[in-house]
C-alpha positions in Angstrom: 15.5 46.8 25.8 14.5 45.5 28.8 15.8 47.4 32.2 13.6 46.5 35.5 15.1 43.2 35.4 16.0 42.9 39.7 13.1 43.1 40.9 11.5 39.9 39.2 15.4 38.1 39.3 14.6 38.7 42.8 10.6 37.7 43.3 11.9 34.0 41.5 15.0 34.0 44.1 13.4 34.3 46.7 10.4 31.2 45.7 13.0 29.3 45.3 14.5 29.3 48.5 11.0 28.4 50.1 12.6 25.2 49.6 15.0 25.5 52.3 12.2 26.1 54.6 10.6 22.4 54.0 14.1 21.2 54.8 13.9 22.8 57.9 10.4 21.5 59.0 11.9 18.1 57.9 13.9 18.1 61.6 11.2 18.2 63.8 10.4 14.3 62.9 12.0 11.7 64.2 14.5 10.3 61.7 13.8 6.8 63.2 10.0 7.1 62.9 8.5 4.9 60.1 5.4 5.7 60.2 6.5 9.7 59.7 8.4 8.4 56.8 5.4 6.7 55.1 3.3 9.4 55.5 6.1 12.1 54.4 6.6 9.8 51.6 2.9 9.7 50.5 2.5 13.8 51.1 5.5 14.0 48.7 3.8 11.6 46.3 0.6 13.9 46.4 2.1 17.1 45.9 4.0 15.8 43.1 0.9 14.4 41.1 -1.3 17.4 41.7 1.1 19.7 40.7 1.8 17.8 38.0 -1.9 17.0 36.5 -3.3 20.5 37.4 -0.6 23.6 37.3 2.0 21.9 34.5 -0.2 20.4 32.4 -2.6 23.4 32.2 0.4 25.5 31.6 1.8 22.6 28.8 -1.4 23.4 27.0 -1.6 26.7 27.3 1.8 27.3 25.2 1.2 24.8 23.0 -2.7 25.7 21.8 -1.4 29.0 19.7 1.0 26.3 17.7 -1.1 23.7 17.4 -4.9 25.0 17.7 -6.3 21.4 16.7 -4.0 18.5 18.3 -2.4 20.4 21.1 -3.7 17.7 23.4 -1.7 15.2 21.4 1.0 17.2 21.6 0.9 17.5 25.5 0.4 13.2 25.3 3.3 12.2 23.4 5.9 15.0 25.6 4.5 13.1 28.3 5.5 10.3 26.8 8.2 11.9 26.4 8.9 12.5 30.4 8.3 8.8 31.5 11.1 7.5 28.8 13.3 9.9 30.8 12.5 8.8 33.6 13.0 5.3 32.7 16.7 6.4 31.5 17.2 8.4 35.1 16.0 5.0 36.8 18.8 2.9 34.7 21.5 5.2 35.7 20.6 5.3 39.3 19.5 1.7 40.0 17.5 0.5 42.6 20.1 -2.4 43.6 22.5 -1.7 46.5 26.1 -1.0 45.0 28.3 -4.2 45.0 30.8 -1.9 46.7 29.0 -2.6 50.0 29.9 -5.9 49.7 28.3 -8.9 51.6 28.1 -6.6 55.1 25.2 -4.7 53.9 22.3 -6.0 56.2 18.5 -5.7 55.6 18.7 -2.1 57.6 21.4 -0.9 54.9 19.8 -1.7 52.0 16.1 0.0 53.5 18.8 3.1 53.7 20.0 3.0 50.3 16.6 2.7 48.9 15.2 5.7 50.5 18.0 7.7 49.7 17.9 6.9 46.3 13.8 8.3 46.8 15.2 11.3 47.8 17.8 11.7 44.8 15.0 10.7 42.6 12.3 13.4 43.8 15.5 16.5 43.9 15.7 15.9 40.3 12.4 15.9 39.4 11.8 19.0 41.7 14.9 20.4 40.1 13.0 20.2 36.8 10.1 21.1 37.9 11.3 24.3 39.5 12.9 25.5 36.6 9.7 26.4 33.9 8.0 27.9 37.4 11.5 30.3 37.6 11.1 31.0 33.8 7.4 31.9 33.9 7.8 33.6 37.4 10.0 36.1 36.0 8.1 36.4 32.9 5.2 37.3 34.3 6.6 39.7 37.0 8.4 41.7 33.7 5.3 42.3 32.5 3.1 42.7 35.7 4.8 43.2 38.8 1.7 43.1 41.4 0.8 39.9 39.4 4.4 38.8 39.6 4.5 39.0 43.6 1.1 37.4 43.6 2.5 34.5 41.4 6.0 34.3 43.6 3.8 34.3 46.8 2.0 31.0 45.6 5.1 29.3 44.5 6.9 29.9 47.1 4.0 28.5 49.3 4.1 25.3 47.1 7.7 25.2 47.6 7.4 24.2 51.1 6.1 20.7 51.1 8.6 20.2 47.9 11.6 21.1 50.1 10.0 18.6 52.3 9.4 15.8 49.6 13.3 16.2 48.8 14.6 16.6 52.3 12.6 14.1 54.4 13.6 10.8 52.6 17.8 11.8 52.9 17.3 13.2 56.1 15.9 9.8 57.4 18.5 7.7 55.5 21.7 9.6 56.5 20.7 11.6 59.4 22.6 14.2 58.1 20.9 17.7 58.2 23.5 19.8 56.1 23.4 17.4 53.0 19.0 17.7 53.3 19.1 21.2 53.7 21.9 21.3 50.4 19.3 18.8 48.3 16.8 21.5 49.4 18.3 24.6 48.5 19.8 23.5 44.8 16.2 21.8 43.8 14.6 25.9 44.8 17.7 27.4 42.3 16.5 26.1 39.4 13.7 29.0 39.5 16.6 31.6 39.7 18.3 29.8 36.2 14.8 29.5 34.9 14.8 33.4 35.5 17.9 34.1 34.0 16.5 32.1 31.1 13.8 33.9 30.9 15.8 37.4 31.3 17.5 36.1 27.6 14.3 35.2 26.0 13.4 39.2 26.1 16.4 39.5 23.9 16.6 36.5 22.0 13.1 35.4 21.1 12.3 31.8 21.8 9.1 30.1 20.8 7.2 29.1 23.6 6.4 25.8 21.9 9.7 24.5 23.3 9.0 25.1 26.9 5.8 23.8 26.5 7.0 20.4 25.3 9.2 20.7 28.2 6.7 21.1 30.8 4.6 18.2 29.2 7.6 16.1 29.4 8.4 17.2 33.5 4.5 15.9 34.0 5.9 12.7 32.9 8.9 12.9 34.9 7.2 13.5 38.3 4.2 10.9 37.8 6.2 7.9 37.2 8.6 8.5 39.9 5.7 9.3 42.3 4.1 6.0 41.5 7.5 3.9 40.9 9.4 5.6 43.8 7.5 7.1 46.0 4.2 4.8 46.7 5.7 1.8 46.9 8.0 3.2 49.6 5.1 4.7 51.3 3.4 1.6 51.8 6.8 -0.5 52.9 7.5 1.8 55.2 4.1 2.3 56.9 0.8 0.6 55.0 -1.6 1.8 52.5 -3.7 4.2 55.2 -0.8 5.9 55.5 0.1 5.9 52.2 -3.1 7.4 50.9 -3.6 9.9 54.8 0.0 11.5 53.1 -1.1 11.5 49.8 -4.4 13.0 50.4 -2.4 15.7 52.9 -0.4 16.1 50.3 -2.8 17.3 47.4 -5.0 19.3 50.3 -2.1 21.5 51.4 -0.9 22.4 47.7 -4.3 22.7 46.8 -5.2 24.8 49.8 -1.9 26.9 49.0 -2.9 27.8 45.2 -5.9 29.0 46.0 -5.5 31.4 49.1 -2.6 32.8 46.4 -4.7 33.4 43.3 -3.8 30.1 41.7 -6.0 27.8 39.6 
């Protein structure tokens, strides 16, 4: 049985809550600045879809090759597929429309407020997901190789930063509340500590990895369409396109940047 189980439970933990420190760094920008907006908007768009195309999918694939040595790539397509029709659902239940609740009151300014809030709602969940197969293959590897483990933890955690930005910047700016940005923040990073826990069962209760890697397959899906459905459309309201594509290209540059000082790929 396995018994050096803290140490890893603690590694993922402790990534995840990296999070809270891109909440933090979301309160040093003015709340009323738009043009701050459209580029945090746009950096949260870029992290999302070079995370997403580089570091998921290759780890998608890389579960699913051993199960399906000659289609595996068609396998990775359709749980993308997969991803966006869940995303689609997720974009029924919270809809873009102001709630008739606000009645007739709710000026141009209050609907801009409920539409970047719903961004930020939108990106949490994705992150949340996200975070969750990163917390499961943190602790996995750190089980097995510990100095590896730290060396994985170190990068995610690093990544975690602008995602704890993506989440709190957009309900920061639309409530001007710090508490509830910094709470959005901290329960998207604890999905890696359930993903850990997850993992901590698997070495009991064998699970094949083909099932996580359909999941990560269908999370690429998830954070690609609301990048492009959510976030880049706000991006350019809220600013224009340069500073759309200045945030995304930030955006891809610091993730990138952070994955490879740590080891990653």
């Amino acid at each position: 049985m396995f018994q050096n189980w803290q140490i890893p439970l603690l590694l993922t933990l402790l990534a995840g809550l990296a999070t809270i420190i891109g909440g933090f760094i979301t309160f040093f920008v003015n709340k009323n600045n738009l043009k701050m907006l459209s580029l945090g908007l746009g950096f949260s768009a870029g992290v999302m879809i070079f995370v997403s195309l580089t570091e998921i999918l290759h780890s998608a694939q890389d579960l699913l090759k051993g199960y399906f040595p000659a289609n595996y790539t068609w396998v990775v397509f359709f749980g993308f597929i997969a991803g966006v029709l869940i995303s689609k659902l997720i974009d029924t239940f919270v809809p873009d429309h102001v709630e008739e609740d606000l009645g007739e009151g709710c000026d141009s300014e209050c609907k801009r407020t409920h539409r970047i809030k719903r961004a930020g709602i939108m990106t949490a969940i994705a992150i949340a997901v996200h975070n969750f197969p990163e917390g499961l293959g943190t602790f996995l590897v750190s089980s097995q190789d510990l100095t590896l483990g730290v060396s994985v933890a170190l990068a995610i955690a690093l990544h975690n930063i602008p995602e704890g930005i993506a989440v709190a910047l957009p309900i920061y700016h639309s409530t001007g509340k710090k508490r509830m940005a910094i709470w959005y923040s901290f329960w998207t990073g604890m999905t890696e500590p359930l993903g850990a826990l997850i993992g901590l069962a698997l070495l009991y209760w064998f699970l094949p990895q083909m099932y996580i890697g359909l999941f990560m397959a269908a999370v690429v899906g998830i954070m690609i369409y609301i990048a492009f459905d959510t976030l880049l459309p706000l991006s350019h309201e809220y600013g224009d396109w340069h500073y759309a594509i200045t945030g995304i290209m930030s955006g891809i540059i610091v993730i990138w940047a952070s994955l490879l000082l740590l080891g990653g790929h």
